[in-house]
N, C-alpha and C positions, 0 to 999 in steps of 0.2 A: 805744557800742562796737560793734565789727564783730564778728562771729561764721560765719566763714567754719567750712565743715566739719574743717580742720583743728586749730578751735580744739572746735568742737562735739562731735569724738570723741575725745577728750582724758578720761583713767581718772583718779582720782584719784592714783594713782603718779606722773602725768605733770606734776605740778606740786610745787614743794618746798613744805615747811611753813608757809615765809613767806609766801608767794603765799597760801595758804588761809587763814591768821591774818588776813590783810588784808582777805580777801572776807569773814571770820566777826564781822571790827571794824564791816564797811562792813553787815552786815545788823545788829548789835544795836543799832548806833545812829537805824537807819529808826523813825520815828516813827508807823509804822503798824502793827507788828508787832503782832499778835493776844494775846491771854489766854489765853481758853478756848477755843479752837478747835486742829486739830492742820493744824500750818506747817513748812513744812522749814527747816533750820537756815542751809543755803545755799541758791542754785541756784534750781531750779522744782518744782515738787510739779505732777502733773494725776491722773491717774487713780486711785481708790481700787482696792485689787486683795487675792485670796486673802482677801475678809472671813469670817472663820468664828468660831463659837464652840469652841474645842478647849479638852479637859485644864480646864474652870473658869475659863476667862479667851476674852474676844474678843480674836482676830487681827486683825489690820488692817497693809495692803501700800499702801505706794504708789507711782506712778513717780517716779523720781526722780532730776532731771542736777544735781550736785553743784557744779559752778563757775561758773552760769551762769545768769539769768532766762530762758531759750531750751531749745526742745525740743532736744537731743543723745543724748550716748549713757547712754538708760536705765539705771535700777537698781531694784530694787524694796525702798525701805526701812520696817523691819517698829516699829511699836506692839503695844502688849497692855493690857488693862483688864479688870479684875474689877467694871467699873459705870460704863463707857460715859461717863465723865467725866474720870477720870484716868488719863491714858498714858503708859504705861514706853516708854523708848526702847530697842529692841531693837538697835539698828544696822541695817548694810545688810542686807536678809534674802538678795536674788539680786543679783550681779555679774556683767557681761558677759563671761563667760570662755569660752566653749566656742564652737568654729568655728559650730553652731547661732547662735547669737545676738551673732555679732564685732561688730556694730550696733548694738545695746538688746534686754534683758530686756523686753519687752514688754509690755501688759494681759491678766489671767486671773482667775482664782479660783479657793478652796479650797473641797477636800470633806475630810469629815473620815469614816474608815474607821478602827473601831477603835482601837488607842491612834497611828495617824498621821493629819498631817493633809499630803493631796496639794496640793503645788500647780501647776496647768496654766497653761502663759501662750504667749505666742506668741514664736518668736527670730526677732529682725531681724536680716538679713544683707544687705550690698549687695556685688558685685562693682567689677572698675576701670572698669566703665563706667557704674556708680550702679545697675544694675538688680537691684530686690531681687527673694528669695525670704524669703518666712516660712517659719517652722517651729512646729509644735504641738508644748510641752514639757512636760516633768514633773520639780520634784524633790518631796521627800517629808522632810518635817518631825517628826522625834520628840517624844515625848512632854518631852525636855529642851531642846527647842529647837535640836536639830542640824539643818542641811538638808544633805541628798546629791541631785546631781542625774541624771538619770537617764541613762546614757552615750549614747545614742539619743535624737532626737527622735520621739514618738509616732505622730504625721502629717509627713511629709518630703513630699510631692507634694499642693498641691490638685486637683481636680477641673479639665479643661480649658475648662470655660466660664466661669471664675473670672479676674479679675486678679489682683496681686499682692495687692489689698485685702482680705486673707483674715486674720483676729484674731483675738483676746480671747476665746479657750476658754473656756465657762461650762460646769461638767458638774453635772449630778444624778442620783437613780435615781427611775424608774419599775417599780414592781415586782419581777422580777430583772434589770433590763437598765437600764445606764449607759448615758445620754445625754453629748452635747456638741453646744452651738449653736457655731455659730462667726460673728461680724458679718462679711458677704463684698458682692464687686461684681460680678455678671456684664459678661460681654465687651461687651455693650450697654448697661452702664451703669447696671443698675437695682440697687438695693440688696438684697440677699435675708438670709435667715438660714439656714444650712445645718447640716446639721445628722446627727451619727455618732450610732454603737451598740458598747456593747462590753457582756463577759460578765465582764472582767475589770481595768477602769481602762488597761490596757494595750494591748491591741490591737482598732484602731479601724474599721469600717466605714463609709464613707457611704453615706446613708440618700437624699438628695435638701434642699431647700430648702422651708422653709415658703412656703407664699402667704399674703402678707399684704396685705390691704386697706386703701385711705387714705393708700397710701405711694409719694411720690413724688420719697425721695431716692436719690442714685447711689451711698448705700457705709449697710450698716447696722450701727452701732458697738456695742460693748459689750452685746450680748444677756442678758437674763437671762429665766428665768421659776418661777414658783412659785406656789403655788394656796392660796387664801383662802376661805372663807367659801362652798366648795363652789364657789368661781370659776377659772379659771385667767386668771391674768396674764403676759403678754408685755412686757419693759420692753427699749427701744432706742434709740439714737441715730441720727437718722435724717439723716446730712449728704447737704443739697443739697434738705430739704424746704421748700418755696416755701411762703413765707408765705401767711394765709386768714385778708385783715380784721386781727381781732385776735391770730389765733395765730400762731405760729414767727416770731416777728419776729428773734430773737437769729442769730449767723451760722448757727448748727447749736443743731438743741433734742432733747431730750433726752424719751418720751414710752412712753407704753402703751397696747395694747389688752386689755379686758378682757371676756369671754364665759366658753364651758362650758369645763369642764378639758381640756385639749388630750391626746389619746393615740397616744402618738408612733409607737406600729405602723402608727398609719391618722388620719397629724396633719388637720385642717383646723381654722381662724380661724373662730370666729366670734363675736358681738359687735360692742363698739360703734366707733367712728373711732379711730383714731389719737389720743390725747389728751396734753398736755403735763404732763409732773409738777411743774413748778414753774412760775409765771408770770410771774417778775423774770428778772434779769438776767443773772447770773453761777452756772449749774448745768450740768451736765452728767456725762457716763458715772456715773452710778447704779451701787450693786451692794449688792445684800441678803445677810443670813445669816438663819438662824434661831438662836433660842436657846433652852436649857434651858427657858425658862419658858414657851415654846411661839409668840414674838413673831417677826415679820416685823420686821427693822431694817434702815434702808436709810443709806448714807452716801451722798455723792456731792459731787463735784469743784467746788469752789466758785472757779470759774472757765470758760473756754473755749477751745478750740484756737482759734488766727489771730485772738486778740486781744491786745493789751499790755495789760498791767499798769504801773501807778503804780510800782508798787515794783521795777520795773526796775533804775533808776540808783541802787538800794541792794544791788541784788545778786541780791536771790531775786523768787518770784512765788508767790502762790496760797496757798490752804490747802484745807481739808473742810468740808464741811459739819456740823451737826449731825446726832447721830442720830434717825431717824426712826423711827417704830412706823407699819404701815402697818395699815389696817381696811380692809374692805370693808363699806360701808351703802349700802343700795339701789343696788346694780349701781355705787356709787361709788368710787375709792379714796383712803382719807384719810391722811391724814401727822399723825402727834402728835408734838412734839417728847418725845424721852425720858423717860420721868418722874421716873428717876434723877439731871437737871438740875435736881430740885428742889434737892437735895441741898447746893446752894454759890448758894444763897438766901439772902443777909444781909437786916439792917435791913430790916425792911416797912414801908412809909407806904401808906394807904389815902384816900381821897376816896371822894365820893359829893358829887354836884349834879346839875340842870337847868342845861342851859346854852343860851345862844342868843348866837352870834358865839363871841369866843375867851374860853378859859382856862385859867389856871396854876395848881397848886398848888404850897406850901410843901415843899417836900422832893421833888420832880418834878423831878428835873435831874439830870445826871450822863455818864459816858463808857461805861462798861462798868455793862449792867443788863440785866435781867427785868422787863417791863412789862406788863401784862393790865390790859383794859379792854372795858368792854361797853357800847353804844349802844343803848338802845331807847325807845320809843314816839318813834318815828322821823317826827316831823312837819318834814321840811327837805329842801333840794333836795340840801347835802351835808353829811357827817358824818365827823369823822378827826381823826387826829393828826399834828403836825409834831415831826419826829424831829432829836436833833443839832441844834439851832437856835440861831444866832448870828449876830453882824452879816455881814445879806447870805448867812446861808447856811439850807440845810435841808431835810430828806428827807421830803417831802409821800405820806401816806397815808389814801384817803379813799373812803367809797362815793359814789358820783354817783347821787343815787334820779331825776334826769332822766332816765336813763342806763340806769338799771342796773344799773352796771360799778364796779369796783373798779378804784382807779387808785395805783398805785406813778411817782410823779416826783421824779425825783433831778435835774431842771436846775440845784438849786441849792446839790447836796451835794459842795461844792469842788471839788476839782479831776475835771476831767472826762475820761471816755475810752470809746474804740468809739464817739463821740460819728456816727460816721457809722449806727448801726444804732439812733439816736435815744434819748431819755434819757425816754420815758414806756412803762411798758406796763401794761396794763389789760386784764379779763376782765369777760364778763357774772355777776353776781350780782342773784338776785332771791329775796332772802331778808330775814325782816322784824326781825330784828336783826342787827349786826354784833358779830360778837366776835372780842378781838386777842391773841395771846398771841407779843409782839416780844423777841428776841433782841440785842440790840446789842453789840460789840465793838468794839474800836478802831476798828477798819476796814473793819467789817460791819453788816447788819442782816438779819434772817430773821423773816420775820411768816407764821404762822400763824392762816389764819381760820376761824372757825369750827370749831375742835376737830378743826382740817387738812382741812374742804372745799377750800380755795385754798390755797397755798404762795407766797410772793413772797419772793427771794432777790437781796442783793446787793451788791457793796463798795461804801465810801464813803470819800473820801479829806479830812475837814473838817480841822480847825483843831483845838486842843487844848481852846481855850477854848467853842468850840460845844457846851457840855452842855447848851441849855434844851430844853424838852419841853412842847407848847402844845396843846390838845384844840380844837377848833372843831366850828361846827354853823351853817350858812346857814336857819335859821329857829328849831324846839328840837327836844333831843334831853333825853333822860334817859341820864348816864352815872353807870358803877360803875367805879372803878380802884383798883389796887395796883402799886407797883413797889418790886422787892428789887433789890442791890448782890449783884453776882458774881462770887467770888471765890473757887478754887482752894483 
């Protein structure tokens, strides 16, 4: 189907019931649709936005074009959970209504101020000759879930050395003074992170652009930052960074630097490279809260801008990620899936063997599950699991100890796509056990290693009947496995 801009900014008013019933028949019967993961009903889902914990329940925003597998005209549609597992559908939280944002509601996020919770985003606007202007916005969220949006946009003018690539307000406080990064492009093309001051959530100053080292794309997306373990962390999107060997292979990757807490009166970077947060396939714009119980959570976009999706010609695209608990251990940072995902853990089957070549267990099979497994006394050249596995197909996970490296290959996990940005990717590890803690959904797989040193992320588009589940080992390995059925 064609998607010309006049079908692209098309509100949901602009089409009759039938037409939407149609597109709502054509997504419930796509045979990829997700579980447990949060997927829009229509349309495309990309950017997670306004993540906060408010009032006893996590917020969570997404973008979102209602009629279409295709970026158009924004919305930002609202979830809530009291345990990071199960989500109430709130409706659309922000609609494209106000001369600010005639284009799409944009990427931002929430800070939460006494009994409101703000949320900042950016409004797109184009004129008749396509040339945008962004706007820095504000509405404000009650304690009962009303939003008003703020008559004004906050920031109306960027800075003159700036393109129009100016986004996705992240704000926090330092002290008594309110930050906002903003992801921007200078006029030459380099990516920066710029970044205001206020006294009051309201009226904004800019402060100047951080310098950041390692970075060498031309637009920096979805900014965040926030301080761990007496560290400070920088997380961004860095489109246009040239791939190195094994890293940024994906079209645009998604990535952090991490050193001393950054003080934004008198900011400077320091610490280690640019490093990628997930090392598969399909992640991107990141965006963390904190919560009550003192936890860094991170979601993010379980997909990518300028790539298709499978589930196009059903109607919608994408979903979220799971959520994330991040740590910092030695100057590192780790990703734990939730632990609240214990919680919809069925039926446990357990093993235990030595194995050398392949093997299966009785009760090891299935579509939707939770599988952890552990490899050690690691005497072999490789060690892993094949995921989804059925005739002619299967999602290859394994450490190569010739190597090193940790390798995620989907060449033979059905139907294939972005097949130009290659279908293996792999990181160095050199650690003397392997441990897996795999996510599987319809249409997904999320492996966690090592109690979230690596992350690898990524859709899969099999067959119904590819439930097998097969552990291998090119010489011997000593394994310990469990997998539970999960289910809502």
């Amino acid at each position: 189907m064609e998607w010309p801009r006049s079908k692209r900014y098309r509100t949901l008013n602009d089409i009759s019931e039938t037409e939407y019933n149609s597109l709502l028949e054509r997504v419930n019967h796509c045979p990829y649709r997700e579980t447990y993961h949060i997927q829009p009903k229509t349309g495309l889902l990309n950017d997670p936005n306004g993540f906060s914990f408010f009032q006893g329940e996590y917020h969570l925003f997404y973008q979102w074009f209602p009629l279409g597998p295709v970026h158009g005209l924004k919305h930002w549609y609202h979830v809530s959970s009291k345990d990071l597992v199960h989500w109430k559908d709130c409706g659309i939280g922000l609609s494209p209504e106000k001369y600010y944002e005639s284009h799409g509601v944009f990427s931002g996020t929430g800070f939460v101020k006494g009994d409101q919770l703000y949320l900042f985003y950016t409004g797109n606007t184009r004129d008749k000759d396509w040339i945008r202007t962004p706007y820095q916005c504000l509405a404000v969220m009650d304690s009962k879930g009303n939003i008003v949006k703020h008559e004004e946009p906050l920031i109306c003018d960027s800075p003159k050395e700036y393109t129009d690539n100016f986004r996705d307000p992240k704000v926090f406080q330092q002290d008594d003074t309110y930050y906002c990064l903003i992801g921007a492009e200078t006029k030459e093309n380099k990516g920066v992170v710029a970044y205001y001051s206020s006294a009051d959530l309201i009226h904004w100053e800019y402060e100047g652009a951080l310098d950041i080292p390692s970075v060498n794309g031309f637009m920096l997306e979805c900014p965040d930052y926030f301080e761990l373990n007496d560290q400070g962390i920088l997380i961004f999107c860095a489109q246009g960074q040239k791939p190195d060997g094994d890293h940024f292979r994906n079209i645009f990757p998604a990535g952090y630097v991490i050193g001393d807490k950054i003080d934004f009166k008198h900011p400077e970077i320091t610490g280690n490279e640019y490093q990628e947060l997930d090392r598969g396939f399909d992640f991107y714009a990141p965006q963390t809260t904190l919560d009550e119980k003192g936890r860094r959570i991170l979601v993010g976009w379980f997909g990518l801008p300028g790539v298709d999706c499978i589930t196009d010609e059903n109607g919608w695209a994408h979903c979220l990620t799971l959520p994330r608990e991040l740590q910092v251990i030695d100057g590192r940072l780790y990703q734990k899936p939730a632990a609240e995902l214990e919680n919809i853990r069925k039926n446990q089957r357990s093993a235990a063997s030595e194995i050398s070549g392949e093997k299966t267990f009785d009760g090891f099979c299935g579509k939707i599950y939770n599988l952890e497994c552990t490899f050690t006394d690691l005497k072999c050249k490789k060690a892993g699991v094949k995921l989804r596995a059925g005739e002619n197909e299967e999602t290859l996970f394994y450490l190569d100890k010739t190597t090193n490296k940790l390798v995620l290959n989907r060449e033979k996990s059905g139907r294939l796509y972005a097949e130009e940005y290659g279908q293996i990717r792999q990181c160095d590890f050199d650690e003397d056990h392997l441990k897996l803690q795999i996510f599987v959904d319809t249409s997904s797989i999320e492996i966690f290693v090592n109690d979230g040193l690596e992350v690898f992320t990524t859709r899969i588009y099999t067959q119904e009947e590819s439930q097998g589940i097969t552990f291998f080992a090119e010489g011997n390995a000593k394994l310990q496995a469990s997998i539970w059925d999960l289910k809502l």
